[in-house]
C-alpha positions, 0 to 999 in steps of 0.5 A: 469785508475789508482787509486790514491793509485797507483798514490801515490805508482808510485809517492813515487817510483820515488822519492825513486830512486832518493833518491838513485842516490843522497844520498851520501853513502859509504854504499855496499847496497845504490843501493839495489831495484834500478834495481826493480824500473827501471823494474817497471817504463818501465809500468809506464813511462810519454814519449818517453823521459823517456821510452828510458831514463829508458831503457839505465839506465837499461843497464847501471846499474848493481846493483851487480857491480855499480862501473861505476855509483859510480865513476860517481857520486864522479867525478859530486859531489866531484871531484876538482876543483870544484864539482857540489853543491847539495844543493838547498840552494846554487840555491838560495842564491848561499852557502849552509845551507841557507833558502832552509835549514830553511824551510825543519827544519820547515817542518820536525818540523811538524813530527816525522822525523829527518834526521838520520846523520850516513846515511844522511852525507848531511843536509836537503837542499840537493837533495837526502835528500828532495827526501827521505823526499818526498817518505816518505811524499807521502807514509804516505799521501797514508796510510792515514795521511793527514798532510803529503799531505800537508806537501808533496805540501808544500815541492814541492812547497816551496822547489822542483819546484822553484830551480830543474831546475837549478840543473837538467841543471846544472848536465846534462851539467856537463862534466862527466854526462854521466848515469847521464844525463838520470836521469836527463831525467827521473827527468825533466819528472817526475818533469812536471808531479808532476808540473801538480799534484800541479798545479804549473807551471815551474817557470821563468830562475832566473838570476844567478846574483842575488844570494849573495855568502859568499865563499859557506858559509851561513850568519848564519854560517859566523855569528857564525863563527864571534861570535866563534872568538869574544869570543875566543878573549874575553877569551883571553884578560881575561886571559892575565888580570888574 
């Protein structure tokens, strides 16, 4: 039977690959170690499910040569006309750098981290960033830091469970998903055992309805945009009176 610490290690493992299939990156060695992780999963796989879905992204994926999962990626999330969000602001408020965005500022004010903006080109809410954040939290609690236990439950339970399902349907139905939809496999799998670690359950479908949108902006940005063009219409007017 496995230990916790080997529980823990598998766990931060798989939130690290999927930290690199979703991080954005322009760098050569973004996939570096991806190959490794999918060798070590196939002993540490949760069904058939995920054993067969390790097995094809094995096949598909040459970590010397990732162009093929490269071009995928960019046709899912930056293609035109209209890419696929990775913001789990924008599953629950339906724009970016809402609340979701908020709350993982407040965690991470509980720490030492900050998202390091020459390699994070995304902000806090997207899904690659909050998967690097749960590796490192997982990590940390494993070496004993006890608050990054917390931090870590927090962050799955605030953030994570109620908003990756729509992102996971989403991107497996996305027309150009095609390596993509056995991460997705592999994330559904990997996201019901996490689910039964927190004692958390699937939360309900949320009606897409229900989420406001301001053009994919979010109510802060829209108001401090209002506020920039107040106050440049003020100087403005001050100006024309000198």
């Amino acid at each position: 039977m496995a230990s916790m610490r080997e529980i823990a290690a598998a766990r931060a493992l798989y939130y690290s690959l999927f930290s690199r299939l979703f991080v954005f990156s322009i760098k050569e060695d973004r996939f570096d170690g991806v190959s490794k992780m999918l060798s070590l999963m196939t002993t540490a796989n949760f069904d058939e499910n995920s054993a067969a879905a390790i097995m094809r992204l094995s096949s598909n994926f040459n970590e010397k040569n990732p162009q093929n999962i490269i071009d995928e990626y960019d046709n899912i999330f930056h293609a035109p006309p209209k890419p696929l969000r990775n913001s789990l602001s924008y599953y629950d408020e339906g724009f970016e750098i809402g609340n979701v965005c908020a709350k993982i500022r407040k965690i991470l004010a509980h720490t030492d981290i900050r998202r390091d903006e020459k390699n994070f080109k995304e902000n806090e809410d997207s899904v690659g960033f909050v998967f690097t954040l749960m590796s490192e939290f997982v990590n940390r609690a494993a070496i004993g830091e006890s608050k990054y236990e917390e931090l870590a439950g927090q962050l799955f339970k605030e953030i994570i469970n109620p908003y990756i399902d729509q992102f996971c349907e989403k991107l497996f139905m996305h027309e150009e998903a095609k390596i993509y939809k056995d991460v997705v496999t592999l994330l559904q799998s990997f996201i019901e055992f996490e689910r039964v670690c927190y004692e958390l359950s699937k939360p309900p479908v949320r009606d897409e309805s229900s989420k406001k949108s301001y053009d994919n902006i979010s109510r802060s940005e829209m108001i401090r945009r209002e506020k920039n063009r107040v106050r440049k219409m003020t100087a403005k007017n001050f100006e024309g009176e000198e």
